[in-house]
FIPA-877843 format. One line per 2 residues: number of its first residue (from 0); for each residue x, y, z of N, C-alpha, C. Coordinates in steps of 0.05 Angstrom, whole numbers. Layout:
NUM) X,Y,Z,X,Y,Z,X,Y,Z; ...
//
This chain:
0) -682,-615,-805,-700,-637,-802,-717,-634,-778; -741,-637,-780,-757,-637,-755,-759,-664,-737
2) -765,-668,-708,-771,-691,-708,-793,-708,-722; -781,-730,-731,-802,-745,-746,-826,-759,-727
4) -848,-756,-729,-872,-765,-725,-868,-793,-723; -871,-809,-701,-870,-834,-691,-845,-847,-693
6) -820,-825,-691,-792,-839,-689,-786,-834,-664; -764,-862,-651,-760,-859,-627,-733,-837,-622
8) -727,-819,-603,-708,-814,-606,-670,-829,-609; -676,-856,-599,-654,-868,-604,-654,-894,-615
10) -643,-912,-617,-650,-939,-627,-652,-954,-606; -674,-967,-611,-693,-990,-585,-668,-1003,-567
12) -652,-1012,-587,-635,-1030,-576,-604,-1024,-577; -581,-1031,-556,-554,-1014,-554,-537,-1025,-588
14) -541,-1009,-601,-519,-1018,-622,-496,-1021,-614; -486,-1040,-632,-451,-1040,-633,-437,-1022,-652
16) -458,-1011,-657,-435,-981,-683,-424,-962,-658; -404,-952,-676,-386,-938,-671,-382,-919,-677
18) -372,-886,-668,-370,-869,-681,-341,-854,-672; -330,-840,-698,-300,-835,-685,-292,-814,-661
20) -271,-817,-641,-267,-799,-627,-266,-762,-630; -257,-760,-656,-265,-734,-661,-289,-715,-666
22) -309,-737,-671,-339,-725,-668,-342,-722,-642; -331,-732,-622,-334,-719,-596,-325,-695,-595
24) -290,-696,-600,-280,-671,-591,-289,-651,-605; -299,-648,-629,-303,-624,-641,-340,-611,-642
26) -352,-639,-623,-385,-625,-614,-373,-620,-589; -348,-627,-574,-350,-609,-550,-341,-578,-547
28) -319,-583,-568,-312,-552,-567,-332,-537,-577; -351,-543,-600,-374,-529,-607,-384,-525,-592
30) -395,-543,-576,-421,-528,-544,-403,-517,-527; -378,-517,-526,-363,-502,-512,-365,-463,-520
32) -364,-468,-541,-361,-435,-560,-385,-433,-552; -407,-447,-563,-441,-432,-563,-451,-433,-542
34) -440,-446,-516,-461,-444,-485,-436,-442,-472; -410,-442,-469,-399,-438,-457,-381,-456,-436
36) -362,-448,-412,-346,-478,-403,-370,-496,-370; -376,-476,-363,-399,-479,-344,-419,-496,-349
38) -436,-496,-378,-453,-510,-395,-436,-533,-399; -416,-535,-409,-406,-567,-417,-397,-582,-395
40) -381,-570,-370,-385,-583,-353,-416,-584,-333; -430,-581,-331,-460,-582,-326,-464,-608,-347
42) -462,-609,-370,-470,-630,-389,-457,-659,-376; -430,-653,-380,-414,-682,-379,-425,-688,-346
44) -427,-671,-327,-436,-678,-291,-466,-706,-304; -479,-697,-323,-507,-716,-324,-504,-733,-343
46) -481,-742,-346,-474,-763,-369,-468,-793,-357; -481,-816,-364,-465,-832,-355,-447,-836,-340
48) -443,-853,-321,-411,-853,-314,-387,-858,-326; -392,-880,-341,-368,-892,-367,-360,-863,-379
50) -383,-863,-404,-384,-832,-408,-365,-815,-398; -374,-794,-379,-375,-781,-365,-334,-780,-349
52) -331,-809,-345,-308,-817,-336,-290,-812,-362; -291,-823,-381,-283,-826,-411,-281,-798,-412
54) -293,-779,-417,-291,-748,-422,-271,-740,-406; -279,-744,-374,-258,-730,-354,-232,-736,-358
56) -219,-752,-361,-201,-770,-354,-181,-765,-379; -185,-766,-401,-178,-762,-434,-180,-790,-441
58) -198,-801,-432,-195,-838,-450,-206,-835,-477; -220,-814,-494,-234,-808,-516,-209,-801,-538
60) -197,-811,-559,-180,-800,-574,-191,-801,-595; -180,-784,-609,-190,-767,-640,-196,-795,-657
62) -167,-812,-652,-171,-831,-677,-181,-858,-668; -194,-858,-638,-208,-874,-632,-233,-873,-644
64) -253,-907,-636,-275,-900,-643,-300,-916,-615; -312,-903,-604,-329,-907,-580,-361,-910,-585
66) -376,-922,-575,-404,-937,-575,-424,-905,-573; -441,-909,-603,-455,-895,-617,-482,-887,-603
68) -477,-901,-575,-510,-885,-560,-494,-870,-540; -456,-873,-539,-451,-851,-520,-453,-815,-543
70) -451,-824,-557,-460,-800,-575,-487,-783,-570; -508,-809,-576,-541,-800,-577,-542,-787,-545
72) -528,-802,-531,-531,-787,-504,-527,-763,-502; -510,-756,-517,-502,-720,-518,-524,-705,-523
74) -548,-706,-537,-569,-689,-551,-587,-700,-529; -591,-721,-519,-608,-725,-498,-603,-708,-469
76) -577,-717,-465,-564,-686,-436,-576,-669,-434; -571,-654,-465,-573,-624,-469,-595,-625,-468
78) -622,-641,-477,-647,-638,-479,-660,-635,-450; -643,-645,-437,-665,-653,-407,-651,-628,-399
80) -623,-621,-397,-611,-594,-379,-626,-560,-387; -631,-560,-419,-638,-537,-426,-660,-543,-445
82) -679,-556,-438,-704,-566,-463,-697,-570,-489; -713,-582,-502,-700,-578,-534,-711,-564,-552
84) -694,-560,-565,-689,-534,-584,-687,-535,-615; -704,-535,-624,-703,-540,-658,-686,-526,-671
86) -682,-534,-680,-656,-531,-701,-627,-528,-687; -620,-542,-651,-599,-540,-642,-582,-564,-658
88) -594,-585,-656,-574,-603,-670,-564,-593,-697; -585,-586,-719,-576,-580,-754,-550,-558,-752
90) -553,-540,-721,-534,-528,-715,-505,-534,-714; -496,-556,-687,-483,-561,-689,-466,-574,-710
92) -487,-593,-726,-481,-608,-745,-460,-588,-771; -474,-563,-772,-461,-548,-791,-437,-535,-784
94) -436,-530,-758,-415,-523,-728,-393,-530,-736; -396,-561,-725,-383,-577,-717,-360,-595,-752
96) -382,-587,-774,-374,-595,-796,-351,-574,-812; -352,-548,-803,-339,-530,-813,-314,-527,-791
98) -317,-533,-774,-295,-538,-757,-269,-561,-764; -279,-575,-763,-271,-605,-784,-266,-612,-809
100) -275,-593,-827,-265,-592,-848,-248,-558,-861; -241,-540,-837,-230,-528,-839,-203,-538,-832
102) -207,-558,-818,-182,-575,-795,-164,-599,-803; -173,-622,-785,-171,-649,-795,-179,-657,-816
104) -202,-655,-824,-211,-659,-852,-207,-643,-877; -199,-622,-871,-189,-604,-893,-187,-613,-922
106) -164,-640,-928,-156,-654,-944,-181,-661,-966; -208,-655,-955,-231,-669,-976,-250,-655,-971
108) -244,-625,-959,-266,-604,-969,-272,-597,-997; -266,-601,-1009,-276,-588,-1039,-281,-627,-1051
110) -307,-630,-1067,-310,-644,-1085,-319,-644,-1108; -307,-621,-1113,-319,-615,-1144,-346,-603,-1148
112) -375,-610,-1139,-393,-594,-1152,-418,-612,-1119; -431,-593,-1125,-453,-604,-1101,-459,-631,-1099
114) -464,-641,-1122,-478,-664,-1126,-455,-695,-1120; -433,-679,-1125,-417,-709,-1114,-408,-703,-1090
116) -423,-690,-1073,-425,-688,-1035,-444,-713,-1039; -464,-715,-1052,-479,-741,-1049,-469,-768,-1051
118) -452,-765,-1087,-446,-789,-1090,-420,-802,-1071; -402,-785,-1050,-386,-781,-1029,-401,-792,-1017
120) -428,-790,-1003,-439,-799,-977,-427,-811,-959; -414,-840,-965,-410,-860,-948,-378,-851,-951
122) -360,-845,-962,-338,-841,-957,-338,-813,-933; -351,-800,-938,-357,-774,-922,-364,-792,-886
124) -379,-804,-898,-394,-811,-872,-377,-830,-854; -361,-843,-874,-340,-867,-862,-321,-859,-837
126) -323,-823,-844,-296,-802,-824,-313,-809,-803; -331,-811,-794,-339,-810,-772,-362,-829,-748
128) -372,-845,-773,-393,-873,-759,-375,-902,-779; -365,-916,-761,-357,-936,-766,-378,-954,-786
130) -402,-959,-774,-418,-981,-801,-437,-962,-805; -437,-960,-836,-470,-942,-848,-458,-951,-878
132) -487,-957,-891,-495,-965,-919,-499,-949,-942; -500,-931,-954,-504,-912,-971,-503,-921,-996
134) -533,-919,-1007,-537,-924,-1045,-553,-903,-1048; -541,-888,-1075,-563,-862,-1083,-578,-877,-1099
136) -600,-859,-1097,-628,-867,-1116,-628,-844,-1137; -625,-820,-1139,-626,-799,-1152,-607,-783,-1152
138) -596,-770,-1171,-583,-752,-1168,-585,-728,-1194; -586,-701,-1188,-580,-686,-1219,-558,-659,-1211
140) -553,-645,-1217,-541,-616,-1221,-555,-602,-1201; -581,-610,-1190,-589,-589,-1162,-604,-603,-1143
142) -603,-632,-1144,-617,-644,-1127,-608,-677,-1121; -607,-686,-1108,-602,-713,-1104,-616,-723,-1074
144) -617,-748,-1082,-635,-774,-1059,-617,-796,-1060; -614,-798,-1026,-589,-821,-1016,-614,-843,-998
146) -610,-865,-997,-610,-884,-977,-589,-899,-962; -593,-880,-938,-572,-887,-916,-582,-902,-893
148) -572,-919,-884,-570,-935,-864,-548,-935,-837; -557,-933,-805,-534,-928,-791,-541,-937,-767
150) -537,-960,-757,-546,-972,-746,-548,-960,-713; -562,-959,-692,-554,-934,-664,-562,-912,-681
152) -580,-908,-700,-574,-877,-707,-602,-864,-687; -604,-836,-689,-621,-818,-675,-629,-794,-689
154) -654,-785,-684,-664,-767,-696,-651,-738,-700; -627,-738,-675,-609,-717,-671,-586,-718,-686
156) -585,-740,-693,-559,-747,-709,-569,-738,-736; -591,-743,-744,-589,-741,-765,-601,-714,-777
158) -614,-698,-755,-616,-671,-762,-581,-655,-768; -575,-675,-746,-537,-659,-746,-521,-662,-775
160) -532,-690,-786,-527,-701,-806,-529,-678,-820; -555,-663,-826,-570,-654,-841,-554,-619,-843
162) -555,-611,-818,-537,-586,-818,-501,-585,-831; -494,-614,-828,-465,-614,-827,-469,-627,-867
164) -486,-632,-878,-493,-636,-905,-495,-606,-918; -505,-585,-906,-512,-567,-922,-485,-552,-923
166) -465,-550,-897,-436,-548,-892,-428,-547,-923; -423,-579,-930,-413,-578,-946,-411,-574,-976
168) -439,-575,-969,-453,-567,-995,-455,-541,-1002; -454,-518,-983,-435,-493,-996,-401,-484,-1005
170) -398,-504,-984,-369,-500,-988,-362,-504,-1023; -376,-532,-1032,-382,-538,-1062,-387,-527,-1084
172) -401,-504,-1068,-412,-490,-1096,-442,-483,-1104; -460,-491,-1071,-487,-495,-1079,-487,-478,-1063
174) -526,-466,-1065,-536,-438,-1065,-567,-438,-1040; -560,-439,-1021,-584,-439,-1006,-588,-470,-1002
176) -575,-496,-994,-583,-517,-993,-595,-522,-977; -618,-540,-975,-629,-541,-951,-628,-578,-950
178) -632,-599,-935,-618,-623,-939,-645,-630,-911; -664,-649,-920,-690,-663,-901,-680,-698,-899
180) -693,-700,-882,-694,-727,-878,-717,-750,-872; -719,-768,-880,-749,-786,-882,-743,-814,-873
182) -748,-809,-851,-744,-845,-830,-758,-865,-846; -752,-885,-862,-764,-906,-866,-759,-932,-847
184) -747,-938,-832,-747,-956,-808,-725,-946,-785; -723,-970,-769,-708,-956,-739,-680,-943,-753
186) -665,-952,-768,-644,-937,-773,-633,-929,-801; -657,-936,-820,-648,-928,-848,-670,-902,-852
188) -661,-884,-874,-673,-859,-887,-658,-851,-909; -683,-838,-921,-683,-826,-953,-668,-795,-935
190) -645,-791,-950,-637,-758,-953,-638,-745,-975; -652,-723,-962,-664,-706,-1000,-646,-682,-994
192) -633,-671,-1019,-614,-649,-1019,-619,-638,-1046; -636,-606,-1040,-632,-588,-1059,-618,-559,-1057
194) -614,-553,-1085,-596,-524,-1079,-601,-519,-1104; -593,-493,-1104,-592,-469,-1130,-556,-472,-1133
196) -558,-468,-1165,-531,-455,-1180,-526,-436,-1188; -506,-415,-1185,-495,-391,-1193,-504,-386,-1219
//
């Protein structure tokens, strides 16, 4: 996903959503692997203090769930410490998703066929953002359209969204997916997902 044209990078205002403790730990060990231990502590030094304290300290647990702009802050860090970088988030997102569902999530890697990764959405999505809305509008055998809603969401999130979508959508059974996204207000968007079949 590119940045979208007249989207803010975070939401105007501090949400009360939530996202689970393990989307922390497993985007840190990812920027840990891909930039290294030097880079993540460099990151967490320009984080918030709460933040920042929360990381150091171990107050962050897997099956906790912690305030959804200490997240957005993560892609912002990295943006100001090493500029930003297109296609770093769809990166992680796919990273960070294959990590997690090789792992903890294991249990609900396979769902049968590409297209019910879509109709999954919100159960998928439930592992890891406490409030988000999900109704499909479309779906067939190589393509499907979701309207999701997530309240605190960010343009980084949802490129991550977008990498950690295509994750699973090979794991499935689909063939080159590629998975865009289309801001219709501060925190809802159309997700389009196509792929080829064997």
């Amino acid at each position: 996903m590119a940045v979208l044209p007249g989207a803010a990078s975070s939401s105007s205002t501090l949400s009360t959503n939530k996202v689970k403790g393990q989307t922390f730990k497993s985007w840190f060990d990812v920027y840990e692997r891909l930039l290294g231990a030097p880079a993540k502590d460099a990151l967490i030094a320009t984080l918030p203090k709460d933040l920042a304290d929360a990381l150091r300290f171990g107050a962050i647990v897997s099956s906790g769930w912690y305030p959804i702009h200490w997240y957005t802050t993560l892609y912002d860090a990295h943006d100001k410490l090493r500029g930003h970088s297109a296609g770093f988030a769809r990166k992680m997102g796919r990273l960070t998703t294959e990590q997690d569902f090789r792992g903890v999530y294991a249990f609900i890697v396979r769902l049968a066929s590409p297209s019910t990764v879509f109709a999954n959405a919100q159960r998928l999505l439930k592992l890891y953002v406490q409030h988000c809305s999900v109704t499909s509008v479309e779906r067939s055998d190589t393509h499907a359209r979701t309207a999701i809603t997530m309240q605190g969401s960010s343009d980084a999130m949802w490129e991550e969204f977008c990498g950690g979508s295509e994750a699973i959508l090979l794991v499935n059974g689909a063939h080159e997916p590629r998975v865009t996204v289309t801001r219709t207000d501060t925190d809802s968007v159309f997700v389009d997902g196509a792929w080829t079949l064997s």
